[in-house]
N, C-alpha and C positions, 0 to 999 in steps of 0.2 A: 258445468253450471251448478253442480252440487254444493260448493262453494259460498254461493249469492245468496244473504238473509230476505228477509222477508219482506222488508224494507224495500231493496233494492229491486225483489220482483215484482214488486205494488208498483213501484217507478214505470218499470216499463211495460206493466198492462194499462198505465193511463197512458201511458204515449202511444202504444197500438190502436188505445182504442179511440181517443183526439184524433188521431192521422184515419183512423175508418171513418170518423163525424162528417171528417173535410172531404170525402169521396177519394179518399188515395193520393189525393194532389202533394208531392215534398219537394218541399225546397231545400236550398242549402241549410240554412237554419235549420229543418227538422235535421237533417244527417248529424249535424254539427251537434243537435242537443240528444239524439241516438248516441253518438259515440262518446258524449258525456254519463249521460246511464252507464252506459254499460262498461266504459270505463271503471265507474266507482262499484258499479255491478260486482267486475271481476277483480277486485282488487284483491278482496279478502283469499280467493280463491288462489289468484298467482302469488301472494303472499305464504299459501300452505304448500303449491307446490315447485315453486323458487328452489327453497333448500333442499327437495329432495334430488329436483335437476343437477342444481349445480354440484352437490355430494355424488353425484352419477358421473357426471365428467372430470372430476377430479379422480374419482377412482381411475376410471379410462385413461387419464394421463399417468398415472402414477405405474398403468401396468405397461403402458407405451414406455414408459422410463425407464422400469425392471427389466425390459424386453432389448430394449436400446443395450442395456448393464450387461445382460447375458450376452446378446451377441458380441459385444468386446470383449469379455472375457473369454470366447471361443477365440480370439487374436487369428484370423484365419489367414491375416499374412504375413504371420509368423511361421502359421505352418506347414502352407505353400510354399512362402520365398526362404523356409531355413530350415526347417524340422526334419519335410518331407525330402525334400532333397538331399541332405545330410543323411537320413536312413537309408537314402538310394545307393550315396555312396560306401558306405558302410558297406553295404549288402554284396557291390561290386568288389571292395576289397576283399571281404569274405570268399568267393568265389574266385580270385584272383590268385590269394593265399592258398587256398586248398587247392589248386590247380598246380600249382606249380611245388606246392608239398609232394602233392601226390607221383606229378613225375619224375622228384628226387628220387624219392621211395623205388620206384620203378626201374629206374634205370639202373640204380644200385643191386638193386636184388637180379638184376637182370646180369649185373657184369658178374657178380659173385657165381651163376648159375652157368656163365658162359665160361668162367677164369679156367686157367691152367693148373690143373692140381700136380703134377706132374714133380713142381719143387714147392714142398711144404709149407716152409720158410715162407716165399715170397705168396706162396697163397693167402699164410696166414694174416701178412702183413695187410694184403689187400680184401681180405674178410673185415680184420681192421679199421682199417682206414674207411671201409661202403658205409661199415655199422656206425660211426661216429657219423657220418653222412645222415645216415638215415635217424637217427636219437636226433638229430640238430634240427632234419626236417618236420619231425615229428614236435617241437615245439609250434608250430605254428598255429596248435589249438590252444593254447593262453591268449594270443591276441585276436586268435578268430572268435574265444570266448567273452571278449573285452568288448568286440565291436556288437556281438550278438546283443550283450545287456544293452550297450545305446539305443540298438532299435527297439527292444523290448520296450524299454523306456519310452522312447518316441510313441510307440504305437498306445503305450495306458498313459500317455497325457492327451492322445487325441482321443483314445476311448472316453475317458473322464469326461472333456470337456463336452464330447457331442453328446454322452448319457446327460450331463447337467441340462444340458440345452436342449434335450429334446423333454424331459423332465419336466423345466420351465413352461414348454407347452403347453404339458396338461393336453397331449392326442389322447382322446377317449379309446380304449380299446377296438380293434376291428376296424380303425381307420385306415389304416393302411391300405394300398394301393396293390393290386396285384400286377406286377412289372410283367409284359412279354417277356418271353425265353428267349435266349439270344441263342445262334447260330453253336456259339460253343458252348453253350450247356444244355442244347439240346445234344450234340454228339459225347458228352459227357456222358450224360444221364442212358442213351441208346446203347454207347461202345461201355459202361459199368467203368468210367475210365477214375477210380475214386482212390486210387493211390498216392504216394507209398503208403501203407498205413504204418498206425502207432501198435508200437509191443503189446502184443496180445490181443489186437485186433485186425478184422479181415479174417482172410484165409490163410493156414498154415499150409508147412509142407506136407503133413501129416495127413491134412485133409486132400492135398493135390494127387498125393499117393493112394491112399485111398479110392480117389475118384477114375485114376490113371491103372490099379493094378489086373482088373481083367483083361485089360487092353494091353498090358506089359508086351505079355510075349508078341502079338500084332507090329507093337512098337522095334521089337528086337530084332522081327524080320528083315524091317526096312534097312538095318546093317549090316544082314546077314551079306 
């Protein structure tokens, strides 16, 4: 009502005070010429806050629409139905590859270790022929190093996109939810299960030793 001049409220204290004259009694006609006051009453007033409403819903649209923009640029059946799944397999070939490198290796150093030394020659031959075995096996980190970038790859385009889109947010610090511990991070965290670690971190042998050498000779016993 802050709005309505002076005018307008001179209006409707004659008409409060006319309808008090007549003992309260209204008729259709009063209501009718009520919501003509206060019609022209409010005009001024919805006329100042008009523009600022509807500049308030337009912003609201505008961030519904950024919002709509982000989440498509997250493309998330992209990287469900293609990305993710492609990194799996990679991952599979990886472990596929080194599996069956590793038994090359194996079984070669194994025949070389079991062979006949007995005639030179033919030893040497098949010293040979393990080690050209095993060099050929030992390629298999070129393309296990190929598939590895893929998934690197994979993994900082879905980093990227969900940092951008959680960004977009605008979560205020401390929002975050504290997730239940599941089953296996609670046995995680109880058995200290936080391996393998990276070079130079964890515990070394040095410290295993360490921890183990007054105990040594106890330990020695058990072979004795």
């Amino acid at each position: 009502m802050s709005g309505m001049t002076k005018e307008n409220v001179s209006r409707v204290i004659e008409f409060l005070v006319e309808n008090k004259k007549r003992g309260g009694d209204v008729s259709l006609t009063d209501v009718m010429q009520l919501a003509e006051v206060m019609s022209g009453s409010m005009h001024d007033f919805l006329s100042t806050v008009q523009p600022a409403v509807t500049e308030e819903l337009r912003s609201i649209a505008r961030e519904i629409t950024r919002m709509k923009e982000e989440i498509s640029q997250l493309r998330a059946k992209d990287m469900t139905g293609s990305k993710i799944p492609e990194a799996g397999r990679e991952l599979d070939a990886i472990v596929e590859a080194t599996e069956e490198a590793t038994n090359t290796i194996m079984e070669a150093a194994e025949e070389i270790m079991c062979a006949d030394t007995s005639d030179p020659l033919a030893y040497q031959d098949l010293v040979s022929a393990k080690m050209i075995g095993i060099f050929e096996a030992c390629t298999f980190q070129d393309i296990t190093g190929q598939r590895i970038s893929k998934v690197v790859k994979t993994l900082n385009y879905i980093d990227e996109r969900v940092s951008s889109f959680i960004e977009q947010l605008r979560i205020p610090e401390g929002f975050e939810l504290d997730l239940p511990e599941t089953e296996a991070e609670r046995r995680e965290r109880e058995l200290i299960l936080h391996g393998p670690q990276h070079a130079g971190e964890g515990v070394s042998q040095t410290d295993v030793d360490d921890l183990l050498k007054d105990a040594q000779a106890d330990i020695d016993k058990l072979f004795d």
